[in-house]
Each structure stands twice: as structure tokens, then as C-alpha cells.
C-alpha positions in Angstrom: 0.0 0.0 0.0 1.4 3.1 -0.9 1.8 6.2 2.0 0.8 9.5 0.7 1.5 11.1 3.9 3.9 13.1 2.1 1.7 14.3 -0.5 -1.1 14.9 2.2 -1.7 19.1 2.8 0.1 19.7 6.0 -1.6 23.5 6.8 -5.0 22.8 5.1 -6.2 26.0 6.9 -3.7 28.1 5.3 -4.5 26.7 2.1 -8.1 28.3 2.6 -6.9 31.7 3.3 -7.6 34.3 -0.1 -4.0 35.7 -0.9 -4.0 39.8 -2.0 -2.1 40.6 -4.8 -3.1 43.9 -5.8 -0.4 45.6 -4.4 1.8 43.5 -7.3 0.1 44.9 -10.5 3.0 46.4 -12.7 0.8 48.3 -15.4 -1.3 45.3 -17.0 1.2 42.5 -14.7 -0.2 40.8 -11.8 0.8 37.5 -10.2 -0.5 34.2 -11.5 -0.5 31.0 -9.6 -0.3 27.3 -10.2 -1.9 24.6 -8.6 1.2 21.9 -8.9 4.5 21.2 -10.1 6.1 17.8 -10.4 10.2 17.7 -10.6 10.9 13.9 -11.3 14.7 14.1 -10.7 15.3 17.6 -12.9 14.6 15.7 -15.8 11.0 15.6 -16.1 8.8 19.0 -15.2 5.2 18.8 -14.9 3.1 22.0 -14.2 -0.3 21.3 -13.4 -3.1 24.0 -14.0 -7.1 23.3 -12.7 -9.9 24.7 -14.3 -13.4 24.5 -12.6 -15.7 23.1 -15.3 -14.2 24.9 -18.4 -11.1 24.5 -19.2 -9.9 28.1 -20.4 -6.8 30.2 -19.6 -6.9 33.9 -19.6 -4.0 36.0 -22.0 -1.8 36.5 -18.7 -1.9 33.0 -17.2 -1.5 31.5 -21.1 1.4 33.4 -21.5 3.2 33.1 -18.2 2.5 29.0 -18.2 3.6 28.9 -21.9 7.2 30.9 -21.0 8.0 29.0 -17.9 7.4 25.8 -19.8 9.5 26.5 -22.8 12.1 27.7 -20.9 12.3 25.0 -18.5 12.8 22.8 -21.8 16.2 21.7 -22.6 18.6 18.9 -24.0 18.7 17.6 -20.2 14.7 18.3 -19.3 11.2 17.9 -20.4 9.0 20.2 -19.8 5.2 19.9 -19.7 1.9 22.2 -19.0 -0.9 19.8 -18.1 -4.7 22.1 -18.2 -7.6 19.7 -16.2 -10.5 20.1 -15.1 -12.8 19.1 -12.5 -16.3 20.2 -11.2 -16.0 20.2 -7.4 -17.9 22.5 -5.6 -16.7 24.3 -2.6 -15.6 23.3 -0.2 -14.9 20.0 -1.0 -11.6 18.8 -1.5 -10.2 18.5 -5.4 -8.9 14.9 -6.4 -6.2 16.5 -8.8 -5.4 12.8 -9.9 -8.4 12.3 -11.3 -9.2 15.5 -12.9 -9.4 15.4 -16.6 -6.8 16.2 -18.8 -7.9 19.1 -21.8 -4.6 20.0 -23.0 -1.4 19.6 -22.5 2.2 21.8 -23.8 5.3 20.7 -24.6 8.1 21.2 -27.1 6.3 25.0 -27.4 2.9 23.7 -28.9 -0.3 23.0 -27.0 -2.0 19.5 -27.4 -5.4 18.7 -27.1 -5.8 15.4 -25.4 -8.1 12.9 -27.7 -8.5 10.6 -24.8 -12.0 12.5 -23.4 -11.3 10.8 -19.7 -7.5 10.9 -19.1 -6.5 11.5 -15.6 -4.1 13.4 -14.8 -2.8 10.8 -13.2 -3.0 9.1 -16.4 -1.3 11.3 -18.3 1.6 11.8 -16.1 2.0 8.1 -15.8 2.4 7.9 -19.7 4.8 10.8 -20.0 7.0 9.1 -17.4 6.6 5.8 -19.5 6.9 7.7 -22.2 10.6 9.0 -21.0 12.0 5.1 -19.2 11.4 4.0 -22.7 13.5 6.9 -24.7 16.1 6.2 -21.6 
């Protein structure tokens, strides 16, 4: 059986708390966040973004997932965007394994995903195959 105390939230009050960033708007710049990143031994970079019900990314967010992405690509590291979406309602607790996969970047395109119920769990899973087999 596997222990995903690690993976558990440790503070889940704090994840609750609403974070301010208007003081951090630099003419039409303001922070973005993201929901999860994945180093599997700084070869293999997942970012994961969630998406309540539609699956869209606003210019800003696009853009600032795209550019970390793409630079984060290199000879010695993959680099991956993974957009999912789920439909929990608040305040229930997200399963980000099992939300489903919309898109995906890497090697500076975006990829809609045919599979219509890949996990992310899924996906990752086959991107790490993907990579033991090219090893």
C-alpha cells in the first residue's frame, strides 16, 4: 500500500486563506499562480493548472504558463503544461489525480488530449513511460 503522507496538505487552513495581490500589479502585470509542479529528478517537469468546469486560460496565465514551460525545456529536461478540469464544488476537496486532462504543452505547442477521460494521473503516468522507454 502506498503512504501518501507526504503528499497529504500539511496546513490545510492556510490553504483556505484568499492571498491579495493587488499591491503586485505592474501596469497590465499581476501574479499568477499554479496549482502543482512535479520535478521527477530535474529531468522531467510537470506543471499542473485546474480549471473549474471549463477549461480556459486567460492571456496573462496563457502566457506566463507557456514561457515557464518552454524555458524550462532543454537537451537535459522535459518540460510539460498539463490544463484539467474538474467540477467540485466548494468546499470540498479537489482529487487532482483524477481530474481530466484538456490539453497539455510541450516542445512549445499545445496538445489537445483525444482521450475524453485521461486522468491526470493518467497522463503523467504515460509521460513518465513515455521517457524510461527513450532512456
Amino acid at each position: 500500500m502506498q503512504d501518501d503522507s507526504q503528499s497529504a496538505i500539511r496546513n490545510a487552513q492556510f490553504m483556505e486563506q484568499l492571498k491579495d495581490f493587488s499591491g503586485l500589479k505592474f501596469g497590465t502585470i499581476s501574479p499568477t499562480d499554479i496549482d502543482g509542479f512535479l520535478d521527477f529528478g530535474n529531468h522531467i517537469f510537470v506543471l499542473i493548472e485546474l480549471k473549474y468546469k471549463h477549461p480556459s486560460l486567460q492571456g496573462g496565465q496563457r502566457l506566463a504558463l507557456e514561457r515557464l514551460c518552454d524555458a524550462c525545456q532543454s537537451e537535459m529536461r522535459e518540460a510539460y503544461v498539463i490544463i484539467a478540469t474538474h467540477e467540485t464544488d466548494i468546499p470540498n476537496q479537489i482529487d487532482v489525480a483524477g481530474a481530466i486532462v484538456h490539453r497539455m504543452r510541450w516542445h512549445g505547442s499545445w496538445h489537445v488530449r483525444e482521450a475524453k477521460h485521461e486522468t491526470v494521473r493518467e497522463l503523467i503516468d504515460k509521460i513518465r513511460d513515455y521517457h524510461r522507454e527513450r532512456a
